[in-house]
C-alpha positions as CSV (number, residue, x, y, z in Angstrom):
1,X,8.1,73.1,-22.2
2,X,11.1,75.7,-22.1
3,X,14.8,75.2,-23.2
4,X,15.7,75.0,-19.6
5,X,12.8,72.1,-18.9
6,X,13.9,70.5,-21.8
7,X,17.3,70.6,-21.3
8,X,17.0,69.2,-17.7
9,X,14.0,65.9,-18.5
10,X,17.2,65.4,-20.9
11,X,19.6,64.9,-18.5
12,X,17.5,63.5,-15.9
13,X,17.1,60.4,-18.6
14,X,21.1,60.3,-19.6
15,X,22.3,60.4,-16.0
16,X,25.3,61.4,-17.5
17,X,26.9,65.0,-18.0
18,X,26.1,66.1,-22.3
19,X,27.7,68.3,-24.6
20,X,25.3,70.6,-25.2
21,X,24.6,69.6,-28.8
22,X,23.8,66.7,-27.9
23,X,21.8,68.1,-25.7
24,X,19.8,69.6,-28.3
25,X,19.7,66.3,-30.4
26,X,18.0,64.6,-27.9
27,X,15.3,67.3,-27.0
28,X,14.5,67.8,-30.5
29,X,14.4,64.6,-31.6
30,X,12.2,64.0,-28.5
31,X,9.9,67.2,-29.4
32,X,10.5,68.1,-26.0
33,X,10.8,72.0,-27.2
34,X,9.7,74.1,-30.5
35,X,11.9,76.6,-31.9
36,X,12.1,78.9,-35.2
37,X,15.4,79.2,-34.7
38,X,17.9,78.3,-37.2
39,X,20.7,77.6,-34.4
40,X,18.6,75.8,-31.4
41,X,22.1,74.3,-29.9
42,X,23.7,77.6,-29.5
43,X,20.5,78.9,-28.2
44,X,20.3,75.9,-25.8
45,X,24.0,76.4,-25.1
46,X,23.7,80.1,-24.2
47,X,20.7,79.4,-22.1
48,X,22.7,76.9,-20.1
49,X,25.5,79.0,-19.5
50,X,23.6,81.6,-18.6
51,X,21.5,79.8,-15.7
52,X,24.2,78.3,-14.5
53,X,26.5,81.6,-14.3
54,X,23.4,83.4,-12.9
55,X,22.1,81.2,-10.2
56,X,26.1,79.4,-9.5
57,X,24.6,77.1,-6.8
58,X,21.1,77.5,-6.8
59,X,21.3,76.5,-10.8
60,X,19.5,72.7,-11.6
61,X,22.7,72.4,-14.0
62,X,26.6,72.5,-13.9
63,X,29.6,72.8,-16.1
64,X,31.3,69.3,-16.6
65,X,33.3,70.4,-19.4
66,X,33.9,73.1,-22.1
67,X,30.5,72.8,-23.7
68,X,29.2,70.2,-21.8
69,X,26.2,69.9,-18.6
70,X,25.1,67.8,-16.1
71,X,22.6,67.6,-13.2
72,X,23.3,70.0,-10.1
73,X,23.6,66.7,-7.6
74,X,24.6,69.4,-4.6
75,X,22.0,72.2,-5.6
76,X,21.8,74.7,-2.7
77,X,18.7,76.5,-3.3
78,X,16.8,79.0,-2.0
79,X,13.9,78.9,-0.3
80,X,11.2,79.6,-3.2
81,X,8.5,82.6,-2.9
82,X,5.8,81.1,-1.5
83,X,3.4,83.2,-4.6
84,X,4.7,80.3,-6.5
85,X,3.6,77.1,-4.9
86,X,0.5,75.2,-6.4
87,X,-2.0,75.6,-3.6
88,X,-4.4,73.1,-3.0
89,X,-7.5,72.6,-0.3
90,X,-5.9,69.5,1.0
91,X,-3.8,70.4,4.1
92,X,-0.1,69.4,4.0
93,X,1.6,66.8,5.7
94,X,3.5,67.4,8.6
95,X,7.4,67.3,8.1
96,X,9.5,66.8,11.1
97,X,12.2,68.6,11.9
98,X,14.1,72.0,11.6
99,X,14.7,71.5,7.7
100,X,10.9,72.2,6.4
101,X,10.7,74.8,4.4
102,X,14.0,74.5,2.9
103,X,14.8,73.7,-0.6
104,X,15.6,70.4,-1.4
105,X,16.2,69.0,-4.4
106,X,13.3,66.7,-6.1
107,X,14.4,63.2,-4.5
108,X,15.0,64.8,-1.3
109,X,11.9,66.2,-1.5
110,X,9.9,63.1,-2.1
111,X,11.8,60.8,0.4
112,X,11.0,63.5,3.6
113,X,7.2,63.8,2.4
114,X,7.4,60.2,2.4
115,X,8.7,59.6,5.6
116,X,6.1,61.9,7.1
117,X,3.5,59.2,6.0
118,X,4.7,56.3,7.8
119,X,5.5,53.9,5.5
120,X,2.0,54.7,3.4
121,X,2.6,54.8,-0.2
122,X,1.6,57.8,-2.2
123,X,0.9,59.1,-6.2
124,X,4.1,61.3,-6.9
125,X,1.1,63.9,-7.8
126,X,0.6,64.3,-4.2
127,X,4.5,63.8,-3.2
128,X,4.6,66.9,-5.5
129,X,1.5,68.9,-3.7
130,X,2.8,68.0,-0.7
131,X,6.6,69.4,-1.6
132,X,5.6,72.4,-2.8
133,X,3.0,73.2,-0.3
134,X,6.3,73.1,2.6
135,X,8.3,75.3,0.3
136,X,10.9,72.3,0.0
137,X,11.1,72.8,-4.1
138,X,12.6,75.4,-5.9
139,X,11.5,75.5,-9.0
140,X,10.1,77.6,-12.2
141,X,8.8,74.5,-14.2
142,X,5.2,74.6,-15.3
143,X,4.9,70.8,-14.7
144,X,6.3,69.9,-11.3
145,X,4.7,66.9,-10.8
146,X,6.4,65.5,-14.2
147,X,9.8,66.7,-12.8
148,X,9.3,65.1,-9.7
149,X,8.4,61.4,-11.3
150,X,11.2,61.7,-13.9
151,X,13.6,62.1,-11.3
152,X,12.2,59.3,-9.5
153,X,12.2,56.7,-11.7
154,X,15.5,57.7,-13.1
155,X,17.2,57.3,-9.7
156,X,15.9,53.7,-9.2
157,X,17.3,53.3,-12.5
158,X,20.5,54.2,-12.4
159,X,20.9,52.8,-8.8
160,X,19.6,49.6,-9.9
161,X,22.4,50.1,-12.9
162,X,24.9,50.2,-10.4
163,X,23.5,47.6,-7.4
164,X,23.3,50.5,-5.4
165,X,20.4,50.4,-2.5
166,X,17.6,51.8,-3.4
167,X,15.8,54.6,-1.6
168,X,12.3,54.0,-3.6
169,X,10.2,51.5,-4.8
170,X,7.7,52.3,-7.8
171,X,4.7,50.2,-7.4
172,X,2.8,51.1,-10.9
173,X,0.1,53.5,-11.9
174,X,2.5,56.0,-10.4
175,X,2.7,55.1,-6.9
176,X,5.7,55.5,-4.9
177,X,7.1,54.2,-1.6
178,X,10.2,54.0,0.3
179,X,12.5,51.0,-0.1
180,X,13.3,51.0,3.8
181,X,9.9,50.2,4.9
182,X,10.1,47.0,2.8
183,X,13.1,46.2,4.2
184,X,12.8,42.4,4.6
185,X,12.6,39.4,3.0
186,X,14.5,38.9,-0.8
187,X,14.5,42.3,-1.9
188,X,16.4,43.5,1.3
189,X,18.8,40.8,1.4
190,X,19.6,41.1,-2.3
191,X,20.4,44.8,-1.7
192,X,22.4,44.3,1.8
193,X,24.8,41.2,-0.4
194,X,24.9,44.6,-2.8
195,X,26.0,47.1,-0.2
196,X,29.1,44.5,1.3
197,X,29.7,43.3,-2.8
198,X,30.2,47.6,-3.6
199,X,32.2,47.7,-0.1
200,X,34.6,44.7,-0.9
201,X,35.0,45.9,-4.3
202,X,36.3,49.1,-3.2
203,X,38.5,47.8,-0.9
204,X,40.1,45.6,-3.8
205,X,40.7,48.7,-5.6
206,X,42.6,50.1,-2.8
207,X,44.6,47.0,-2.4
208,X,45.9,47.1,-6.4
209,X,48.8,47.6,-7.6
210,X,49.6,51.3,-8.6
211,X,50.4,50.0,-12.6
212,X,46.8,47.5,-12.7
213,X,44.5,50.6,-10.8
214,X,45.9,52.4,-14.1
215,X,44.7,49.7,-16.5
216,X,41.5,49.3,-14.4
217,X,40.8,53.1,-15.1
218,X,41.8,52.6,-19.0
219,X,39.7,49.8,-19.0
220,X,36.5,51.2,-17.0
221,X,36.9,54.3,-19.7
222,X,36.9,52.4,-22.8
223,X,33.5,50.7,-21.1
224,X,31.6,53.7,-20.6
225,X,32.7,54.7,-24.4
226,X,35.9,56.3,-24.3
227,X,38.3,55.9,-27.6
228,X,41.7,56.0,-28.0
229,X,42.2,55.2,-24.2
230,X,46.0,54.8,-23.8
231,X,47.7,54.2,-20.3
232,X,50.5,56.7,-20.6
233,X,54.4,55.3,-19.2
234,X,54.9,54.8,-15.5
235,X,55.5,57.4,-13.6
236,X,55.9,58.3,-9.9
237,X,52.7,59.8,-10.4
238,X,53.9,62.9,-11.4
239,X,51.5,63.6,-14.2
240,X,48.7,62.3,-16.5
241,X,48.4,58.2,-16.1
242,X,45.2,57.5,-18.8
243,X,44.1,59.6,-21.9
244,X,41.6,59.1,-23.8
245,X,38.7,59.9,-25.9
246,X,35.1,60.6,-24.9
247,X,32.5,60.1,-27.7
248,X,29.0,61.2,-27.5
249,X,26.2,60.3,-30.4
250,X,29.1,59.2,-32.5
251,X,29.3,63.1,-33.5
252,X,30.7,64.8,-30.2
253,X,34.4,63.8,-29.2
254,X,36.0,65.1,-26.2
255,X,39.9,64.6,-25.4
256,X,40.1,63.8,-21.9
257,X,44.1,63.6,-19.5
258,X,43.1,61.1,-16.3
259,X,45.0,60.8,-13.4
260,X,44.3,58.5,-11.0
261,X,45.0,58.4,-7.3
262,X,44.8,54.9,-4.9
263,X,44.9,56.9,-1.9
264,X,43.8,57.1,1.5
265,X,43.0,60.2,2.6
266,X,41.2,63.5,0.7
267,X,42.7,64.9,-2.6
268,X,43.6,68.3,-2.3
269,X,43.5,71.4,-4.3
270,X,47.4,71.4,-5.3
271,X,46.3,68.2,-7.2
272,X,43.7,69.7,-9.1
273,X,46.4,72.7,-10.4
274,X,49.3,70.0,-11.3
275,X,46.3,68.4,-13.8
276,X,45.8,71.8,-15.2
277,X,49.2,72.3,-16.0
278,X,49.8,68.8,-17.2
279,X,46.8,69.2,-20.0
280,X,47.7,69.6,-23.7
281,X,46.0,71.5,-25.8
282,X,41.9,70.7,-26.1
283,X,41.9,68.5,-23.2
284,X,39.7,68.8,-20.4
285,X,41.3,67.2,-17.0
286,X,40.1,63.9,-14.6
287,X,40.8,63.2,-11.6
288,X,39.6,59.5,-10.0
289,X,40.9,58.8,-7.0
290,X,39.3,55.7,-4.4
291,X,39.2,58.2,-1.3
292,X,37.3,61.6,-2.3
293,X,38.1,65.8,-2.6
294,X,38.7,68.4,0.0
295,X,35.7,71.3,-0.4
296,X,39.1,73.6,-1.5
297,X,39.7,70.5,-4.4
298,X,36.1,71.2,-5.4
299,X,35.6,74.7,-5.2
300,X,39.4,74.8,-7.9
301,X,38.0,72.3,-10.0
302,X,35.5,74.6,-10.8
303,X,36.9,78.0,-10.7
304,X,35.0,80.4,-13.3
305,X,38.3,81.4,-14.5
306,X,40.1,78.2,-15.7
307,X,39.7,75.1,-17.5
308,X,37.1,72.6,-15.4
309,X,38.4,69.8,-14.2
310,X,36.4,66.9,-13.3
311,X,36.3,65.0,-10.3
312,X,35.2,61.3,-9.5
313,X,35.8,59.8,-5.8
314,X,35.9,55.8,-4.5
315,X,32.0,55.4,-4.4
316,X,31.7,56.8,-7.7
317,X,34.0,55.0,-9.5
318,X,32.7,51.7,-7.8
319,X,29.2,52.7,-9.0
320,X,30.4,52.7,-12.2
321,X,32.5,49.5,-12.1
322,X,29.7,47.8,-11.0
323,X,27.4,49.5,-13.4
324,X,29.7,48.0,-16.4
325,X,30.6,44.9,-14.4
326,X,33.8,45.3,-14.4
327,X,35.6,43.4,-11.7
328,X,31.9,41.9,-10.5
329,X,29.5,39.3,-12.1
330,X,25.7,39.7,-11.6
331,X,23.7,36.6,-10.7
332,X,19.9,36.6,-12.0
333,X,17.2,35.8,-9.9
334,X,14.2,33.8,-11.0
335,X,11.3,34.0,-9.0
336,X,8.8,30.8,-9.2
337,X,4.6,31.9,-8.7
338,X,1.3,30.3,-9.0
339,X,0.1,30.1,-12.5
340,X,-3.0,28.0,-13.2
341,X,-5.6,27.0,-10.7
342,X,-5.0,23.2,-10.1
343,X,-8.2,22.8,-8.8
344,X,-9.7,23.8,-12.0
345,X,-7.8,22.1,-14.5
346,X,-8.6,19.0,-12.4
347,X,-12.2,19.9,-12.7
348,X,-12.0,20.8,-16.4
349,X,-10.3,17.5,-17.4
350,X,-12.7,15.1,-14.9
């Protein structure tokens, strides 16, 4: 496996953006990667920075912060050379539509080949065949197939995480299917009480005052392992409302200036300049508002030539809430089945 391969099954797993040390850490400690190298995190970061700077877009990665990565979630790809595909005797599915061919990323991938077979579950091996054989994948990874799982079963995790509706079911022994064509009975009805749970949530947020949205974003922070959190003096949201800490592997600590936004309609990029201004020195910006960003908000948050700022809209931030429960309970479900034969033991004890 390369740096790059390692790098990404790493952040597949963490679902979360990683300083690039830690980064390393993990791939090493997992013996994801080999190196004779006496400083593997600089060559990790370099590598990073590097794909990311070449391929801007197209990259499987993206700047979250000075010296740390995440997942490319909006990856616009193109489409791959077709001398690149695995090629197999089995003939391809048909996909519907004017979008085969294009690049999509791995989940996208698997939920149009899945589509295509009506409701019939199949091996992510042959999701993966299937992918690459309509040129919707984009990618330079000797082991496809394993990408294509990983990302999988790390998006039913983390949706599950956050009662988010699920897109796939895994059924074992590496079978996959889509969620929507079991949509009935417990499973569907559990997920739909979700989907108006997230919805209601959100609109509570909305609803809060502007002083307890502040202490819900102090106190969502110091969940998902923030330090330090302190919710700066009232303002008329002129400037930073929450900083804080963010700690990774107990090693890696990353000063962080919030401000938070109960609004309505789209933040815009004059926002994302007043946060830049408003940071001290060593602090990285965030910005978490309940609507979501203009494209001109996005495209300044990540301008090449300043400091990153990062960005988390109203269904993010409810994901997360949920995903710490904060402001929501879960309720378990116990499902009763058949154990013993009755008609046995009766038999047994006559």
């Amino acid at each position: 496996m390369t740096a790059l391969e390692a790098a990404l099954r790493v952040l597949q797993e963490a679902g979360i953006p990683l300083h690039y040390r830690e980064i390393t850490k993990r791939i090493l400690a997992a013996g994801l990667w080999k190196t004779d190298g006496k400083t593997p995190a600089a060559t990790i970061n370099a590598q990073l920075a590097v794909d990311v700077k070449k391929n801007g877009s197209a990259s499987a990665f993206r700047r979250a912060g000075r010296g740390v990565f995440g997942l490319n979630t909006e990856r616009t790809a193109p489409n791959p050379h077709p001398e690149g595909y695995i090629r197999t005797e089995e003939p391809a599915l048909y996909v519907r539509g004017p979008s085969a061919g294009e690049a999509l990323s791995f989940t996208e991938a698997a939920e149009r080949i899945l589509e295509s077979a009506n409701g019939k579950p199949m091996h992510y091996r042959d999701i993966t065949r299937h992918a690459l054989a309509h040129g919707m994948l984009d990618t330079a990874g000797k082991t496809p197939e394993a990408t294509m799982y990983a990302q999988i079963l790390t998006e039913v995790k983390r949706r599950q995480g956050r009662g988010e509706q699920q897109r796939f079911i895994i059924l074992g022994k590496g079978m996959v299917s889509l969620a929507k064509w079991q949509a009935k009975g417990l499973v569907f009805q559990v997920e739909e009480a979700n989907r108006k749970a997230r919805k209601e949530l959100l609109k509570t947020v909305k609803e809060m005052p502007p002083g307890d949205f502040e202490d819900l974003i102090g106190r969502l922070l110091a969940a998902i392992g923030f330090e330090e959190v302190e919710v700066t003096t009232r303002t008329k949201d002129g400037g930073i409302d929450v900083r804080g800490t963010l700690v990774v592997g107990g090693v890696i600590r990353t000063r962080l200036a919030v401000q938070v936004k109960r609004w309505k309609q789209n933040v815009q990029s004059p926002v994302i300049q007043q946060v830049r201004g408003s940071l001290g020195a060593h602090e990285q910006g965030l910005i978490i508002t309940t609507s979501d960003f203009s494209k001109g908000a996005k495209d300044e948050a990540e301008r090449a030539d300043a400091t990153p700022v990062g960005l988390m809209n109203g269904e993010q931030l409810v994901a997360l809430l949920v995903e710490n429960e904060i402001g929501v309970r879960r309720t378990p479900l116990q499902l009763i089945q058949l154990g013993e034969n009755l008609q046995t033991t009766r038999e047994t004890t006559a």
